[in-house]
N, C-alpha and C positions, 0 to 999 in steps of 0.2 A: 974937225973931228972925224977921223975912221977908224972904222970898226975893222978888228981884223975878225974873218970869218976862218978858220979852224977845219982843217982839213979830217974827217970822219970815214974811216973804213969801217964799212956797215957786209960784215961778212954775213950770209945767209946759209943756213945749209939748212937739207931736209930732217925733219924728224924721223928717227929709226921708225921699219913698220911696228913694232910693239905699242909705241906710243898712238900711234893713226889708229891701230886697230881697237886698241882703250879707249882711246876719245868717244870713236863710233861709235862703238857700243852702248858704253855710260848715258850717250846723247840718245841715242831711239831707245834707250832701258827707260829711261826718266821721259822720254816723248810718248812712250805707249804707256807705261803707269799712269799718268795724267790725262790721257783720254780714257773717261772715266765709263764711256758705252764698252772698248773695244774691253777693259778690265772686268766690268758686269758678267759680259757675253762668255768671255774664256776662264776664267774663276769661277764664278757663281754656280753653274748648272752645277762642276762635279764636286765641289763644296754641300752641295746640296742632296745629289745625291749619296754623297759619303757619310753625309750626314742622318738622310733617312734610311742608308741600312744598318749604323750603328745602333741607331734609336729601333730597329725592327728587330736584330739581335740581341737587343738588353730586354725589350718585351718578351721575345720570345724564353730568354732565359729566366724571365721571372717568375713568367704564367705557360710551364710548357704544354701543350697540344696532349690530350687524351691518347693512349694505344689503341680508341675505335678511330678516333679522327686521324690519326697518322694511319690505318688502315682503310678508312674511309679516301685518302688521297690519293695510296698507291692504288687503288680499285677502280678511280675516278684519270688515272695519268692515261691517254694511248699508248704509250711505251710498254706497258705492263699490261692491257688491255687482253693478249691472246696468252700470257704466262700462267703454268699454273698456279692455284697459291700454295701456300709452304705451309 
């Protein structure tokens, strides 16, 4: 019994850079999304605070500040400090 073995041309070429530079990416997009410290740390704070100035702007628009207490702030700013008042 023999086997014939079957001659195989096994041509190799490189992938165009398009495709290497998709891979790469795709792969550290999906490797840093799943480290779920380094997503907390760069997400989270400015989520946070985007969030507590919208929530500080919808208060302010609902209950707004008296004309003595907006006077009372520009009174109390350094900026304004040596101006006279109007």
């Amino acid at each position: 019994m023999t086997t014939a073995i079957a001659a195989v041309d096994i041509v190799a070429q490189t992938p165009d850079r398009w495709t290497l530079v998709r891979a790469v990416c795709v792969r550290e997009w999906r490797e840093a999304l799943s480290n779920k410290l380094l997503v907390g740390m760069t997400l989270l704070p400015p989520l946070v605070i985007l969030t507590a100035g919208i929530v500080a702007v919808a208060a302010a628009a609902v209950n707004p500040p008296s004309e003595r207490d907006v006077q009372a702030l520009y009174a109390a700013a350094p900026a304004v400090a040596g101006t006279p008042a109007r």
